[in-house]
C-alpha positions in Angstrom: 155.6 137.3 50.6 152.2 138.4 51.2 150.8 136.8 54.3 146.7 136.4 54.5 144.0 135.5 57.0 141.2 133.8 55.9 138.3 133.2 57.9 134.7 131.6 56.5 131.3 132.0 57.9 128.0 130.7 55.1 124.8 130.1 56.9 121.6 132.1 55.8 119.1 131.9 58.5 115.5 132.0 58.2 113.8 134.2 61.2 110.8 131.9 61.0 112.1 128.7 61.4 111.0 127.4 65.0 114.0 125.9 66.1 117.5 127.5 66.1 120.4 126.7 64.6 123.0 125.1 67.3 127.0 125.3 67.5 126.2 121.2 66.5 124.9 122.0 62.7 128.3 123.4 62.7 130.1 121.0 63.8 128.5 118.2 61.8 128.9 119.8 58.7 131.8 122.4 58.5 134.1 123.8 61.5 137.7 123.5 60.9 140.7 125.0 60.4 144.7 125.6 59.5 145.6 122.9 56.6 142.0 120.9 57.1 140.0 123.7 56.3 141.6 123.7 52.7 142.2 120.1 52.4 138.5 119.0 52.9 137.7 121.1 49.8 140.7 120.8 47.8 139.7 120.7 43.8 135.9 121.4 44.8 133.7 124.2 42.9 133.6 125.9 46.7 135.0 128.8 47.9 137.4 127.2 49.5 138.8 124.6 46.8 139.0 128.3 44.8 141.7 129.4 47.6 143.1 126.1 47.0 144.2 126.6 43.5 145.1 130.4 44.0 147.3 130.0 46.5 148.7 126.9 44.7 149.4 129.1 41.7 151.1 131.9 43.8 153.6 129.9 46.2 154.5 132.9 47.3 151.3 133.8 49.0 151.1 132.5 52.6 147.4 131.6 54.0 146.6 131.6 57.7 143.2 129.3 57.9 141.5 130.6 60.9 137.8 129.2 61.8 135.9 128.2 58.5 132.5 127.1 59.5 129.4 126.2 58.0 125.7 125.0 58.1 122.7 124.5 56.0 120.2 127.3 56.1 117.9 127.2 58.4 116.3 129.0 62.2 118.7 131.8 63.8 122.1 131.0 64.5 122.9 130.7 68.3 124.3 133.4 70.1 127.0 130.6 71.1 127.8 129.9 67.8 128.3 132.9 66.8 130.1 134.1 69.7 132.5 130.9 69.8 133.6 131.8 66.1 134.3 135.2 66.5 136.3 134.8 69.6 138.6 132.6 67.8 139.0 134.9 64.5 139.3 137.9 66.3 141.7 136.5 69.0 144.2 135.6 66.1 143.8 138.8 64.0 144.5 140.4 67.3 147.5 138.3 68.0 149.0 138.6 64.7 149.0 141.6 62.0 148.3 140.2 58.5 148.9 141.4 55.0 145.4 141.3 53.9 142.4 139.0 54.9 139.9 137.4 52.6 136.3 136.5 54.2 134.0 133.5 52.8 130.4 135.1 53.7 126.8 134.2 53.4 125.5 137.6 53.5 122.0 136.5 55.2 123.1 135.6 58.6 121.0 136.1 61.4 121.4 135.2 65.1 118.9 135.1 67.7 120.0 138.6 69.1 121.5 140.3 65.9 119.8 140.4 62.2 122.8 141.7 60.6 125.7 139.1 61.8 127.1 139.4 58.4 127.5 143.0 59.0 128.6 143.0 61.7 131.5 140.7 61.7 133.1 142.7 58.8 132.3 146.0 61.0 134.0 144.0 64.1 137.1 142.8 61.9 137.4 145.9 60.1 137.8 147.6 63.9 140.6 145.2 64.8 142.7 145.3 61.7 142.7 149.2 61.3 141.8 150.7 57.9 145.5 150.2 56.2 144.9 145.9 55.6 142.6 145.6 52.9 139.7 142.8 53.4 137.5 141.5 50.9 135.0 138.9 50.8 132.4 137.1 48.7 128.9 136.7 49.2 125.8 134.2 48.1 123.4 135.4 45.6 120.8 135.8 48.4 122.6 138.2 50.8 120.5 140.7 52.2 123.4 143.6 51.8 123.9 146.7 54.4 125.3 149.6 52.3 127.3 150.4 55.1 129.2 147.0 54.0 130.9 148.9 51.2 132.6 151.1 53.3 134.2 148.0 55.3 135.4 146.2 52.5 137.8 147.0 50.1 136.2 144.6 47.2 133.9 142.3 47.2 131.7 139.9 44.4 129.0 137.4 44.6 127.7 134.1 42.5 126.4 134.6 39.3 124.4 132.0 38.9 121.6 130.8 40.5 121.5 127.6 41.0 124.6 128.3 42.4 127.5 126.6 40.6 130.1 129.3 40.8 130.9 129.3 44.3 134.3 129.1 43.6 134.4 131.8 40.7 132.9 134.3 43.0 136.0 133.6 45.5 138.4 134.0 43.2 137.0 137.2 42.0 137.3 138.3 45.3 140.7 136.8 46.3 142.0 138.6 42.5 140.3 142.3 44.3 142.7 141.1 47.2 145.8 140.8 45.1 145.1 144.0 43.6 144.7 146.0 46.9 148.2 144.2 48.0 149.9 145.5 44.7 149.7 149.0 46.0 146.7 149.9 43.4 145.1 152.8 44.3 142.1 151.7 46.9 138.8 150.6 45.1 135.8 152.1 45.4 132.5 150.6 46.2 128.9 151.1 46.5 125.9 149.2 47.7 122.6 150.4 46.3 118.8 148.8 47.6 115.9 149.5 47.0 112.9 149.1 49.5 111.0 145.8 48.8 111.2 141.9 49.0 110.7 139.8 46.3 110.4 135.7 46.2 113.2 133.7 44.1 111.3 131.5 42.3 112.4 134.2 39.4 115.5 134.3 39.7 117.1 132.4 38.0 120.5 133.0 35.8 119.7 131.1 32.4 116.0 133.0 31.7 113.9 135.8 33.7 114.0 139.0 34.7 116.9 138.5 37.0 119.2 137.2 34.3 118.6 140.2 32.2 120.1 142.4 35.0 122.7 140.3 35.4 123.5 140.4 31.3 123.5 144.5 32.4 126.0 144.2 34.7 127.9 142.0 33.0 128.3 144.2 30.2 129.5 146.6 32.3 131.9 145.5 33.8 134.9 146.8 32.0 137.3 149.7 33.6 137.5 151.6 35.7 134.8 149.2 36.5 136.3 146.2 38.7 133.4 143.8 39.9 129.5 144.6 39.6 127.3 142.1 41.7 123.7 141.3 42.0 121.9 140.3 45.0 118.2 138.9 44.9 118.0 139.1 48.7 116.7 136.4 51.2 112.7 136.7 51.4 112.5 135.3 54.9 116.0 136.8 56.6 114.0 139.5 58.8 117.0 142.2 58.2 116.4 145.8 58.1 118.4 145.8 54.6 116.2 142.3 53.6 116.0 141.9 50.2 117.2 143.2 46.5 120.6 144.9 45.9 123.9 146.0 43.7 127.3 146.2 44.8 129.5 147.9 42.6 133.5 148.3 42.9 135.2 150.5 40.8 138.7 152.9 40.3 136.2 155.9 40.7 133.7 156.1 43.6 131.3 158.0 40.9 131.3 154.9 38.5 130.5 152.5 41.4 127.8 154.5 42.6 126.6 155.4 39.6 126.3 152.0 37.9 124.8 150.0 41.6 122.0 152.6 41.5 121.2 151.7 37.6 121.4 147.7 38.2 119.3 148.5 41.8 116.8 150.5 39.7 116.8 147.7 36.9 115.8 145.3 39.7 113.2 147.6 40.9 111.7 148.3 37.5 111.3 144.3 36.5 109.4 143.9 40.5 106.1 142.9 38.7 107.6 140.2 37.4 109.3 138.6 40.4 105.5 137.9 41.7 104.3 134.0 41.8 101.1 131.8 42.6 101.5 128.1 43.2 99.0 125.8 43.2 97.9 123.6 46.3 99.8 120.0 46.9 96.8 117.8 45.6 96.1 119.8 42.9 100.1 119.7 42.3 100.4 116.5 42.1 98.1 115.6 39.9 99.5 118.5 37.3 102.8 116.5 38.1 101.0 113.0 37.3 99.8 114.5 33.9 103.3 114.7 32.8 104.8 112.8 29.7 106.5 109.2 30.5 109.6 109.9 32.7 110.6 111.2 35.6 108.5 114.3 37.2 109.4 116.5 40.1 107.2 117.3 43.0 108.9 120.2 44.7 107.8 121.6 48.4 109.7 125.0 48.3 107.9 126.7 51.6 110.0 123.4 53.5 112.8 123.5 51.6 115.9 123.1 53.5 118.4 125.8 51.5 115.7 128.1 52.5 115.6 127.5 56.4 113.1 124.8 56.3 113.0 122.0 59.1 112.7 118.8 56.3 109.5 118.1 59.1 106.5 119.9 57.7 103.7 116.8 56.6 101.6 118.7 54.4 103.1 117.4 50.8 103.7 114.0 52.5 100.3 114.0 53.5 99.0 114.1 50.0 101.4 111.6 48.7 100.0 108.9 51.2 96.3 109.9 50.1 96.7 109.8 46.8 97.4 105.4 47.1 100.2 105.9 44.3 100.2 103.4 42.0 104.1 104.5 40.2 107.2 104.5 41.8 107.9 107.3 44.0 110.3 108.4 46.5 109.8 111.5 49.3 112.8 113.3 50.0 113.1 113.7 52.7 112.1 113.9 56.6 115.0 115.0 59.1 113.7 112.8 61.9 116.5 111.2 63.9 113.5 109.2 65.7 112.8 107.5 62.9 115.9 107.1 62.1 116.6 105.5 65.1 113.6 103.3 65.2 114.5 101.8 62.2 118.1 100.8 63.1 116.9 99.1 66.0 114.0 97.4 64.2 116.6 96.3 60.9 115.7 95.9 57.2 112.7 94.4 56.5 110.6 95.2 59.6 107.7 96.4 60.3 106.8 100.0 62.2 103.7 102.4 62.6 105.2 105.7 62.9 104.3 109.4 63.0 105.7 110.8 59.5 106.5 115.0 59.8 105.0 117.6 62.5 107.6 116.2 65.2 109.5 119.2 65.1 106.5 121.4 65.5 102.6 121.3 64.6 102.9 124.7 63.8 102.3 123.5 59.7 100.7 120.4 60.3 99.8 117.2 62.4 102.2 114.2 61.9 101.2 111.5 59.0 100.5 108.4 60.9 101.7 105.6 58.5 102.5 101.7 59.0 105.9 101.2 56.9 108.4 98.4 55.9 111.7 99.4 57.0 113.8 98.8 53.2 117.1 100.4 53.6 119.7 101.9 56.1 122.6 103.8 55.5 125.6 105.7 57.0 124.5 108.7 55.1 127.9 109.8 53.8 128.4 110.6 50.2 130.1 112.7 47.6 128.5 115.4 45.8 128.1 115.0 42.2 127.2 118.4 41.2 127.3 121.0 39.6 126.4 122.6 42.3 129.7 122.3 45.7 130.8 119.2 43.0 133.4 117.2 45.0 132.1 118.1 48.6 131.8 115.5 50.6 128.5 115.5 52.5 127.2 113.4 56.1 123.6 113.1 56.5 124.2 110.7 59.9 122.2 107.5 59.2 119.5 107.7 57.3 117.1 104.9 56.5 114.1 104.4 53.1 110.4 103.5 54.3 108.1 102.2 52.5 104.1 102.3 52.0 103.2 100.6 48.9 104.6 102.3 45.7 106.4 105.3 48.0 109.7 105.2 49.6 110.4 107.8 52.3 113.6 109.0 52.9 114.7 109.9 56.6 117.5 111.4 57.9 119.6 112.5 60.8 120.8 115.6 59.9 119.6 118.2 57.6 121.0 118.1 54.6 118.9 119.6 51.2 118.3 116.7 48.9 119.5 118.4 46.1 122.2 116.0 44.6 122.2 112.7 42.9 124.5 110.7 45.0 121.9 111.3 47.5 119.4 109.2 46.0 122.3 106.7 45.0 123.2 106.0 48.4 119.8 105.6 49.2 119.0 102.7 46.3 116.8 105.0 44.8 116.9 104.6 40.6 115.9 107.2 39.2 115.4 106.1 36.0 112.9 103.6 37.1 110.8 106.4 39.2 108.2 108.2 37.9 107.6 110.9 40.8 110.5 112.4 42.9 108.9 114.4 45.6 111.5 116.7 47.4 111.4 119.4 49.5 113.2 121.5 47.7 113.3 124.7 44.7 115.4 126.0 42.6 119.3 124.5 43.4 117.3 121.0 43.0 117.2 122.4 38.8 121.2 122.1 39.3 121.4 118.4 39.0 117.6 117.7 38.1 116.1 119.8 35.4 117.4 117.6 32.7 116.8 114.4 34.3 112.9 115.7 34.6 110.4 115.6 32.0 108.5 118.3 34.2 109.1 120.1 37.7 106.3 121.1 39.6 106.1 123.3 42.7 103.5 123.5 45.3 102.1 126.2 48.1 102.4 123.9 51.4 102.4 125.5 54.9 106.2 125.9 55.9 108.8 128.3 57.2 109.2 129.5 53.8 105.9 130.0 53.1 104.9 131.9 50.1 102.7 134.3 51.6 105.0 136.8 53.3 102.2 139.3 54.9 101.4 136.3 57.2 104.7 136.3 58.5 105.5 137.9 62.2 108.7 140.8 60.8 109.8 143.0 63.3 112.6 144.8 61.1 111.2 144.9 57.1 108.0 147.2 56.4 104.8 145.4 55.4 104.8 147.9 52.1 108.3 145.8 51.3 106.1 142.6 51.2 103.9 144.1 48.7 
């Protein structure tokens, strides 16, 4: 009876995000263990409602559930963090030998002291465990990918699709690699290919692009002794010395899974042209946005965006939406400001409040919005994700409360959570079919839920931690001729 450890880390940090990421973001949002880690997420498109129904359909199979955390993107993970998670996984894989492990990975991790965590962690476990138990993991789209990763693992795959709605396909394919090694088939063979650049993922996407025709090349290739070809488009604003574009490749033959990474790497390279993008201001935006057919028209703020590391704080966009006197319904999701939050509790439904709107994290991007609003809703923030994209999860925003200023309804929040679901907006009152303009900080995972609810979607260049113009960011590990 084959006995497995499985142990889950998904955070993608952004190194320009002011404020790191605490051992509380965690905690609030996913840091469990044993039979709660897999109970949370049973019959969920996540990695973890994936184990779920493989282990159900091998009852056989024996699963240890050591530390499974998680948090939304956003500034370095802390050291603590970090180091209170691995102390607990590697304490028990010390403790106890297992059969095989399975690891649910970001790929895009940084810390405040190390910008490879993801590397790291498998270079750490592989150390403890000895090279005789096989480990594989899976990986988001947007890992940055250390070759050296290839030698660690013994298989690996990633999401295919971007949105990401295949969470839990790209665990299984893994978990299958991990069946495989635990068969006694000879060892698989992997590669990990990059070329040096960087490229924005406004591109990327699975159904059309450039990016989507090198995903139809691997997936065409992927027949023996080929066993799992992956893509990764790399996160733009994770400063890692392996930042950005890559293939991983497993195979029966080393030669086919080197051969084939470096093809789908070079495919990458040779479409780089295309990956390039201009965006127009927020004022001009908007009014491209108002100019829309009848229906409802997206807004989107992609250089705050919280599934990039944004802070949900930068005013800029807001800004615009409050000069511009709307006269349609509109809704602004959203602001993380716990202040707000707060004041509106205390004041209740119906009141009155002048409050500063964005730029209370930092006035790095902006000066706070200064705005006299009508408190109209509060909320316990909890709801259930609809999908596609994590469908079933259940999500906690802490309380959250709607403003209003004429026409606009501002959405604040106590945690960070990305906006990217429609339960969200349900739990806030917020009918959609009734609103013309749903501004959101947000890009492309909002097109999950949204692009056919939108008669248009239009993005706009706003000062933010993931900002489009990456030679003004500070990197201390990727070459400026990357950023090119």
């Amino acid at each position: 009876m084959p006995h497995i450890a499985v142990a889950r880390l998904w955070f993608e940090g952004n190194s320009f995000t002011p404020v790191p990421t605490p051992k509380s973001a965690f905690e609030s949002r996913e840091w469990a263990r044993g039979p709660e880690a897999l109970a949370r997420y049973a019959g969920t498109a996540t990695e973890l409602g994936a184990l779920g129904a493989f282990l159900a359909a091998r009852p056989d199979w024996r699963a240890t559930m050591l530390p499974c955390i998680g948090a939304q993107p956003g500034g370095p993970m802390a050291d603590d963090a970090m180091a209170a998670w691995r102390e607990e996984v590697e304490a028990a894989l010390k403790a106890q030998r297992f059969d095989g492990i399975y690891l649910s990975l970001h790929g895009a991790c940084v810390t405040e002291s190390d910008p490879e965590a993801d590397a790291t962690t498998i270079s750490r476990i592989r150390s403890i465990v000895g090279r005789e138990v096989p480990i594989t993991a899976s990986f988001d789209f947007h890992a940055n990918m250390a070759p050296e990763i290839a030698e660690w693992l013994d298989g690996g795959s990633a999401y295919r699709t971007y949105p990401h709605i295949d969470m839990d396909a790209a665990a299984m394919r893994a978990l299958l690699q991990l069946e495989r090694a635990l068969s006694g088939a000879p060892r698989a063979q992997g590669h990990i290919a990059k070329r040096p650049m960087v490229l924005h993922s406004f591109h990327m996407r699975h159904e059309a692009g450039p990016m989507a025709e090198v995903w139809a090349e691997a997936a065409a290739a992927e027949h023996a002794p080929i066993l799992d070809a992956s893509i990764f488009g790399g996160f733009a604003w994770g400063d890692s010395p392996h930042a950005g574009p890559s293939a991983m490749v497993w195979a029966e033959d080393a030669g086919a899974a080197r051969d084939l990474a470096e093809r789908l790497a070079d495919a990458i390279a040779a479409r780089r042209a295309r990956f390039a993008v201009t965006l127009p201001d927020p004022a001009t935006a908007l009014r491209q946005a108002l100019a829309a057919p009848p229906g409802l028209v997206a807004l989107l703020d992609p250089a705050d965006n919280p599934l990039s590391g944004g802070i949900a704080d930068t005013p800029e966009m807001l800004r615009t939406l409050v000069a511009a006197h709307l006269d349609v319904p509109a809704v602004f999701a959203f602001l993380h400001d716990p202040a707000s939050v707060a004041a509106a509790r205390e004041a209740g439904v119906g009141a009155r409040l002048t409050r500063h709107l964005g730029g209370t994290v930092t006035e790095m991007f902006g000066r706070p919005v200064i705005a006299e609003v009508e408190v109209e809703r509060l909320t316990d923030g909890r709801f259930v994700n609809e999908g596609p994209m994590e469908r079933g999860a259940p999500v906690d925003v802490g309380p959250t409360c709607v403003l209003r200023l004429g026409e606009l309804r501002i959405i604040c929040t106590d945690r960070k959570e990305a906006a990217v679901d429609p339960a969200f907006f349900t739990l806030h009152g917020i009918d959609l079919a009734s609103t013309r303009l749903l501004a959101n900080k947000a890009k492309n995972h909002f097109r999950a839920a949204f692009k056919e609810r939108c008669v248009a979607i239009v993005e706009c260049d706003a000062p933010g931690p993931a900002a489009l113009d990456l030679g003004a960011l500070p990197f201390r590990h990727v070459p400026s001729e990357w950023r090119n």
